[in-house]
SERO-4910 file (N, C-alpha, C, O; in steps of 0.05 Angstrom, whole numbers):
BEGIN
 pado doro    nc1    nc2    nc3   cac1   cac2   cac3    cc1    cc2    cc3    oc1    oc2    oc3
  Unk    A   1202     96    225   1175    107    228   1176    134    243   1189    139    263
  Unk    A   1161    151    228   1167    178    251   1130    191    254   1113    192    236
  Unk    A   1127    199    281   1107    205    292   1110    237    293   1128    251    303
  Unk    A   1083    243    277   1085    282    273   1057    290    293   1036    278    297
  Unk    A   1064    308    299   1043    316    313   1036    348    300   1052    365    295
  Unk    A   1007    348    296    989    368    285    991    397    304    993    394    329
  Unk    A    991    425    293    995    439    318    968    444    333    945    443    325
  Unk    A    981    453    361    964    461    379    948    474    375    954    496    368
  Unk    A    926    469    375    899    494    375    897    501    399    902    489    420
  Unk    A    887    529    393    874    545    423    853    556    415    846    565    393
  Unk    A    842    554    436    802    556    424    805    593    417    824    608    423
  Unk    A    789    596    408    780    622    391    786    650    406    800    670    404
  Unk    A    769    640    421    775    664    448    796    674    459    800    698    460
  Unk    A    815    650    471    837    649    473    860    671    454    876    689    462
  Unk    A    853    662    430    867    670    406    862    705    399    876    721    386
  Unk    A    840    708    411    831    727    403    838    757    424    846    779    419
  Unk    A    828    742    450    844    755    464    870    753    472    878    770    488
  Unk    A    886    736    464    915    748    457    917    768    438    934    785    445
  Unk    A    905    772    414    916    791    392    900    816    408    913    837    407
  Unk    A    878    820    421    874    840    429    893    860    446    895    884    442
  Unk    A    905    844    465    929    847    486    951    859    471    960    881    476
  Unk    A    960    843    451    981    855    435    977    879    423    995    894    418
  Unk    A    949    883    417    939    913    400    943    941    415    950    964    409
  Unk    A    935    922    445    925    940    469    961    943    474    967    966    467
  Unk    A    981    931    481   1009    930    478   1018    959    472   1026    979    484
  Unk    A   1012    946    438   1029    966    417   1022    995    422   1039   1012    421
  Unk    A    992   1002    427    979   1028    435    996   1043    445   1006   1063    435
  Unk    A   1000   1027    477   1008   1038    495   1034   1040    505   1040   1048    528
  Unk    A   1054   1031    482   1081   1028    474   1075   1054    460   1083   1073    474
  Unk    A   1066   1061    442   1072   1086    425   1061   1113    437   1070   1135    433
  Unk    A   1038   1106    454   1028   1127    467   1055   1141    494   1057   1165    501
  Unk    A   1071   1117    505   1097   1123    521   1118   1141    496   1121   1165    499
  Unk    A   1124   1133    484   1141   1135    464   1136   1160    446   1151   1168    428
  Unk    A   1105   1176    457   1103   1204    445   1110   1219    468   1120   1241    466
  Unk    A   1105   1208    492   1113   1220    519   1142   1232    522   1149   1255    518
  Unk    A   1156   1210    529   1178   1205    538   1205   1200    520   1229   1202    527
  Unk    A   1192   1194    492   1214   1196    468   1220   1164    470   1210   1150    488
  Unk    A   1237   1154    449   1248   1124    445   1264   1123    473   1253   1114    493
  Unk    A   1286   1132    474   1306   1129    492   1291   1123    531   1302   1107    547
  Unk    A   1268   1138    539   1257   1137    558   1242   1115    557   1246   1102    577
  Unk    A   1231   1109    547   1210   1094    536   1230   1061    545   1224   1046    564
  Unk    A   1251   1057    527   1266   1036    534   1278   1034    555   1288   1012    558
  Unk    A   1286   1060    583   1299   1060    604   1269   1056    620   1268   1037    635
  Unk    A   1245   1072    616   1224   1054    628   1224   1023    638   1228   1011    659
  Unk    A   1218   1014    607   1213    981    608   1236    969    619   1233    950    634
  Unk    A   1256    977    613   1281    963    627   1272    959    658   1267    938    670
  Unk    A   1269    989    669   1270    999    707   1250    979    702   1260    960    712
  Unk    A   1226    971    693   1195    955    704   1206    918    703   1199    900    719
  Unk    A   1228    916    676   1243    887    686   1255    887    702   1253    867    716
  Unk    A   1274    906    712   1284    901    742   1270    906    763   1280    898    784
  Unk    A   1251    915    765   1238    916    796   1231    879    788   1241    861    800
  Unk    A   1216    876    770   1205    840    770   1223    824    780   1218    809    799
  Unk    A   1247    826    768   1272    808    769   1268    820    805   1250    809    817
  Unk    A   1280    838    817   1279    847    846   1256    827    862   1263    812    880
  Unk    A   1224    830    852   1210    820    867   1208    787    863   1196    774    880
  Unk    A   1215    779    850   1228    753    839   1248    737    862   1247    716    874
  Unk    A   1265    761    862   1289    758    880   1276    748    913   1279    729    928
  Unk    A   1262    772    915   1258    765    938   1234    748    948   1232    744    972
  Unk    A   1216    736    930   1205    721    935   1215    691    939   1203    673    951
  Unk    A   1241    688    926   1256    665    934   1262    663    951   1258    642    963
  Unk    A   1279    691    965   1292    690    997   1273    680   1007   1278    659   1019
  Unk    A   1245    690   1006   1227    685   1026   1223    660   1031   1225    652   1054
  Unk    A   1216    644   1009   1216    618   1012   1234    600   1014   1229    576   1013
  Unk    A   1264    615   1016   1271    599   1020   1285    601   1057   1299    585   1070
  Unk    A   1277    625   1065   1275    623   1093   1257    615   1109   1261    612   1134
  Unk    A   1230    609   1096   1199    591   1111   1216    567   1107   1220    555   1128
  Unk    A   1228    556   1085   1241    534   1080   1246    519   1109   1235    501   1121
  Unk    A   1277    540   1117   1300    541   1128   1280    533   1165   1287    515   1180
  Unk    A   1257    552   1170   1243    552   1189   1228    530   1191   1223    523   1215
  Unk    A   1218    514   1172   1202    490   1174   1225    467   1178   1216    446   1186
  Unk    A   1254    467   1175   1269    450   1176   1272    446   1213   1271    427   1229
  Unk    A   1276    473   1216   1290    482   1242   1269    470   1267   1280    462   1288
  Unk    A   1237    469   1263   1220    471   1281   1212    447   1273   1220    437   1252
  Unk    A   1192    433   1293   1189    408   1299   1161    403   1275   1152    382   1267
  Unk    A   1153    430   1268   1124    422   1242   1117    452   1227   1128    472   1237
  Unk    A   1103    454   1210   1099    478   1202   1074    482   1187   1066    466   1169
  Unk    A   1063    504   1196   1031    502   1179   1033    528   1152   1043    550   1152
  Unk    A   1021    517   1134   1021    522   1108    994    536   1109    980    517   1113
  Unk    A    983    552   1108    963    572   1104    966    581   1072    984    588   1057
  Unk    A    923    572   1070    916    573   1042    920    616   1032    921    626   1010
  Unk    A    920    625   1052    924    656   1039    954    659   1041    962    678   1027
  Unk    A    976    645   1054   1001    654   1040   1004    641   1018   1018    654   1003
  Unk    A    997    619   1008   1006    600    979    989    634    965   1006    650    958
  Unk    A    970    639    962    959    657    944    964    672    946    958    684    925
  Unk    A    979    692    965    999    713    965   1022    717    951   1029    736    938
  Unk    A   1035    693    957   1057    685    944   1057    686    913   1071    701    900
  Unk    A   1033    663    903   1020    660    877   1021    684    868   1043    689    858
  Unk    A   1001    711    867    999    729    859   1019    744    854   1019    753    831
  Unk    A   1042    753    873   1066    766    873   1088    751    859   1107    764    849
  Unk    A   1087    723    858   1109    713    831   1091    717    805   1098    707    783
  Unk    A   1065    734    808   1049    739    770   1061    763    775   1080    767    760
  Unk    A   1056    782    791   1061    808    795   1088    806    785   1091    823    767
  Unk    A   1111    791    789   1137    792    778   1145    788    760   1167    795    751
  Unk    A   1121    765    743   1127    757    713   1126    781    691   1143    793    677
  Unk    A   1095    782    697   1087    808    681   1106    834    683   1110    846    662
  Unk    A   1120    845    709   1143    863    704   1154    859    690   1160    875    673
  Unk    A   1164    830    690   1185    821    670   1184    819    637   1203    819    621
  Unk    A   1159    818    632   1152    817    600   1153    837    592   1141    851    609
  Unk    A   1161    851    572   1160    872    552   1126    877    544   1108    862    535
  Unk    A   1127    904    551   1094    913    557   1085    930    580   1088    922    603
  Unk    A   1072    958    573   1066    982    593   1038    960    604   1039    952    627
  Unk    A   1019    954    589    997    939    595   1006    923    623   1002    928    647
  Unk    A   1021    900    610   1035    887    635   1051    892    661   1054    878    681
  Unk    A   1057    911    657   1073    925    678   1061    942    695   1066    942    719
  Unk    A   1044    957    684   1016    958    700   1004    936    718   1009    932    741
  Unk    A    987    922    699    973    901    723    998    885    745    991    877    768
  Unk    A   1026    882    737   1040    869    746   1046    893    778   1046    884    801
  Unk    A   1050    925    772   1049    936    788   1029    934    803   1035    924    825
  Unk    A   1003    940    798    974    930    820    980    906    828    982    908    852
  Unk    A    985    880    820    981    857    834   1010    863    847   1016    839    848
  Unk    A   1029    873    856   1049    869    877   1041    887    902   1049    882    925
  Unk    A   1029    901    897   1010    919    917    992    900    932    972    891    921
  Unk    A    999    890    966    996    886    980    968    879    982    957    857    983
  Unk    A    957    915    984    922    917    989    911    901    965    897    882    973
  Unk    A    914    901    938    908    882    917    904    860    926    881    850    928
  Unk    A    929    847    932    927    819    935    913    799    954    910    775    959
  Unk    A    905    827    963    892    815    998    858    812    992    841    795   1000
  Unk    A    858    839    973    819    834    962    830    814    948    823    794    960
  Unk    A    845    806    928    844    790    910    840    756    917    830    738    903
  Unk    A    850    754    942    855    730    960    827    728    967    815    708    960
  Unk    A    813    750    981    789    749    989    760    743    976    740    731    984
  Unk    A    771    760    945    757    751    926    761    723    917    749    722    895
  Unk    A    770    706    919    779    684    913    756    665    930    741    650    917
  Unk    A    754    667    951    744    660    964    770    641    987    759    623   1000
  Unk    A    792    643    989    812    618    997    801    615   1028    817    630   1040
  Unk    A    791    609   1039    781    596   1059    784    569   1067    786    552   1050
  Unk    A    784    562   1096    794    535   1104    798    529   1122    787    540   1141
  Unk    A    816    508   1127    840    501   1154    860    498   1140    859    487   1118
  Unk    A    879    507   1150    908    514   1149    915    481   1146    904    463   1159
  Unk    A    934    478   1130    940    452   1112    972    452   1140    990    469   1139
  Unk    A    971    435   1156    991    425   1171   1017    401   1167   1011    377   1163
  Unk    A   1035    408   1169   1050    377   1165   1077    380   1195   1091    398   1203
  Unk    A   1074    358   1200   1089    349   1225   1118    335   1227   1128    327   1205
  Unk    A   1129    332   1243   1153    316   1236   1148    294   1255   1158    272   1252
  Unk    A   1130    301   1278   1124    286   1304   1099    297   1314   1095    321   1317
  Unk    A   1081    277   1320   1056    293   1333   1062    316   1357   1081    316   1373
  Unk    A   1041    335   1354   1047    355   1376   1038    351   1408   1015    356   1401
  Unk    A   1036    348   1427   1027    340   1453    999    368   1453   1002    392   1451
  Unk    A    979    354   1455    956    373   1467    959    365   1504    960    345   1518
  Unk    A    958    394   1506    956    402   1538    936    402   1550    938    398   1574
  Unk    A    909    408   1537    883    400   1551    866    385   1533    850    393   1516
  Unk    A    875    351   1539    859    338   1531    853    324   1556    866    320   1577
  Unk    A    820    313   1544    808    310   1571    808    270   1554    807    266   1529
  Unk    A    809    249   1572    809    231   1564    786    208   1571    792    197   1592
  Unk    A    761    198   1558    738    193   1567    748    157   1558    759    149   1537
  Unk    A    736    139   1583    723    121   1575    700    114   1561    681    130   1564
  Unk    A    693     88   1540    669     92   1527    647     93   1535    630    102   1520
  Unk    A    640     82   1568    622     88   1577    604    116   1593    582    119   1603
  Unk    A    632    135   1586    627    157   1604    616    178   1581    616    202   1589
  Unk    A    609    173   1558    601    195   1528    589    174   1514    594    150   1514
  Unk    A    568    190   1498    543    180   1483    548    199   1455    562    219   1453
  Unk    A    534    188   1437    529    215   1418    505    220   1426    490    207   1441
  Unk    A    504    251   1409    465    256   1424    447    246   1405    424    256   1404
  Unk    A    451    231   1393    422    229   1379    421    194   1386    404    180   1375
  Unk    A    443    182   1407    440    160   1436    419    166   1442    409    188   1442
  Unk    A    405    136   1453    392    144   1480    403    143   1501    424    133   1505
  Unk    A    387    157   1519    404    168   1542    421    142   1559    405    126   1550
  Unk    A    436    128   1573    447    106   1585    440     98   1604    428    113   1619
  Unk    A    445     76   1611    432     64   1629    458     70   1648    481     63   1641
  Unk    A    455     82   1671    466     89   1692    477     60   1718    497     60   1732
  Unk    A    457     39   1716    462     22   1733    478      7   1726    491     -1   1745
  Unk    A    486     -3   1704    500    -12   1691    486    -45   1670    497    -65   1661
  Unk    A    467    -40   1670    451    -62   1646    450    -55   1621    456    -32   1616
  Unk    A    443    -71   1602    454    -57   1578    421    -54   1562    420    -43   1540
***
């Protein structure tokens, strides 16, 4: 018995703006290529895959020295604007990497720092910093109450003499 599977659809839009992208592509492939001639044109796109591959590169080191630092230290806090920094600058590196002035463009703006920082902002990533521990941390000013000594406020006030 053999099980076939029908192909993937992608809704319209989707489809559509892909072929637009590719149009917008080819444009701006030939519009380089009256510039700069064939030969430039392909030492271009080459230099725009290696900076990707480069920022690629070093987005690994990076993580993999926060790695190396969360091993070393007793806990480490994960902040919702570096995951999205990060996020953005491994797109910033893909797009270098694909064949395409279009792409290589936006991939240049999104490795650009100031970009990423409205872009984070525009996001809205807001929060508390996502924490993980190996061992609880000792708080230094905690104050330690019996239950009789704190109420919530919307308590009535306590009976002081001690009746209930």
């Amino acid at each position: 018995m053999q099980i076939t599977h029908g192909p993937v659809e992608l809704p319209k839009r989707v489809l559509l703006g892909l072929a637009l992208w590719f149009a917008a592509e080819l444009c701006a492939f030939a519009l380089v290529v009256s510039y700069l001639g064939v030969a430039g044109t392909l030492l271009l796109g080459l230099l725009t895959s290696l900076m990707g591959f480069s920022l690629l590169r070093r987005l690994g080191q990076d993580a993999a020295s926060s790695l190396r630092q969360v091993l070393n230290t007793q806990g480490f806090v994960l902040r919702p604007e570096s995951m999205v920094d990060g996020t953005i600058s491994a797109i910033a590196g893909v797009l270098l990497i694909l064949p395409g002035f279009l792409s290589d463009l936006v991939g240049l703006a999104l490795s650009a720092p100031a970009i990423r920082l409205w872009l984070a902002n525009r996001m809205k990533w807001q929060g508390a910093a996502f924490t993980a521990q190996s061992r609880p941390r000792r708080r230094e000013q905690v104050i330690d109450l019996e239950d009789r000594e704190w109420r919530r406020l919307d308590d009535p006030a306590p009976d002081l003499r001690g009746r209930h």
